[in-house]
Each structure stands twice: as structure tokens, then as C-alpha cells.
C-alpha positions in Angstrom: 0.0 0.0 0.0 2.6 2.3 0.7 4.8 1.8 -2.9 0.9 2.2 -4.3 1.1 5.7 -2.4 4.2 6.5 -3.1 3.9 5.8 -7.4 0.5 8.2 -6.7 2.5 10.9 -5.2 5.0 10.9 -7.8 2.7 10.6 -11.0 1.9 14.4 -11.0 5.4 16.3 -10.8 6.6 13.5 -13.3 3.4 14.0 -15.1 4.4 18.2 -15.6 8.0 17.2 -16.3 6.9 15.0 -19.1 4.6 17.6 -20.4 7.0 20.1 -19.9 9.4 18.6 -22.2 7.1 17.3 -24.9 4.6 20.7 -25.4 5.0 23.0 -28.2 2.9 25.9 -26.2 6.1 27.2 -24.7 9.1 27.8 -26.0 12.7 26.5 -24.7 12.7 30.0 -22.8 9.8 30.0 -21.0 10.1 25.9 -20.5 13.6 27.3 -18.9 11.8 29.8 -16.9 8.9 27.1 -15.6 11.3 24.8 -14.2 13.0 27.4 -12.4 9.8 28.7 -11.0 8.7 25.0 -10.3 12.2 24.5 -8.3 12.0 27.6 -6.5 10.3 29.3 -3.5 7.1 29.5 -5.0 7.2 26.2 -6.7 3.7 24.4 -5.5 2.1 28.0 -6.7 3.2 27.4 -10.3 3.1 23.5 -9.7 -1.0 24.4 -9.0 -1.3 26.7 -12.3 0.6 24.4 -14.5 -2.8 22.2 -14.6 -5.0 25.4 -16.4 -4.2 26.4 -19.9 -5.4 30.1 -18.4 -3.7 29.5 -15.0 -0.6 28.5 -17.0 -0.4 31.7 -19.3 -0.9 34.2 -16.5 1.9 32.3 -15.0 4.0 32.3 -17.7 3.7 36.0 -17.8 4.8 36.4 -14.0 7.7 34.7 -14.7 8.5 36.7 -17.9 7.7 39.9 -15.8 10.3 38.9 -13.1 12.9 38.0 -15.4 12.4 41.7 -16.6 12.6 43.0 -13.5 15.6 41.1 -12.5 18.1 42.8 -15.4 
């Protein structure tokens, strides 16, 4: 039951990994700027609003937006 648990628990950050890698919606940029947002302090905030295309965007364009402000 546990190793059942434990594959559960793992089968959505794999899951955005996978799609992360495969999608053609972002480009290698932005796919650089998820997966630092996704390792970062705020990572289960972008994890959550990797699952909505709309959720996704507006996140994309917080990370574009800090990156801006960071140069």
C-alpha cells in the first residue's frame, strides 16, 4: 500500500515534467523559466497553475515579468 502511495504521489510532478518537455505551447525560454519557478520558492504555486491552460499563461507571464525585472 505504501509503494501504491508513493507511485500516486510521484505521477503528477513526473506528469508536468513529461509535459513540460514534450509541449510545443512554450518555447525553450519560458520551459527554462517554468522549471526554475517550479524548483524555487514558489514552486507548488506554479506547480498548481501548471494544470490550467489560463492559469498556465498568467503564470508564464509572472515569470516573464520577473525576469524583466531582475536585469
Amino acid at each position: 500500500m505504501l509503494l501504491v502511495s508513493a507511485l500516486f504521489l510521484g505521477a503528477a510532478p513526473v506528469g508536468v515534467l513529461v509535459h513540460l518537455a514534450g509541449t510545443a505551447e512554450l518555447t525553450r525560454g519560458q520551459k527554462r523559466m517554468w522549471i526554475a519557478g517550479l524548483i524555487g520558492r514558489n514552486g507548488p504555486t506554479f506547480f498548481a497553475a501548471y494544470f490550467s491552460a489560463t492559469e498556465r499563461r498568467r503564470a508564464t507571464q509572472e515569470l516573464e515579468a520577473a525576469r524583466q525585472n531582475r536585469r
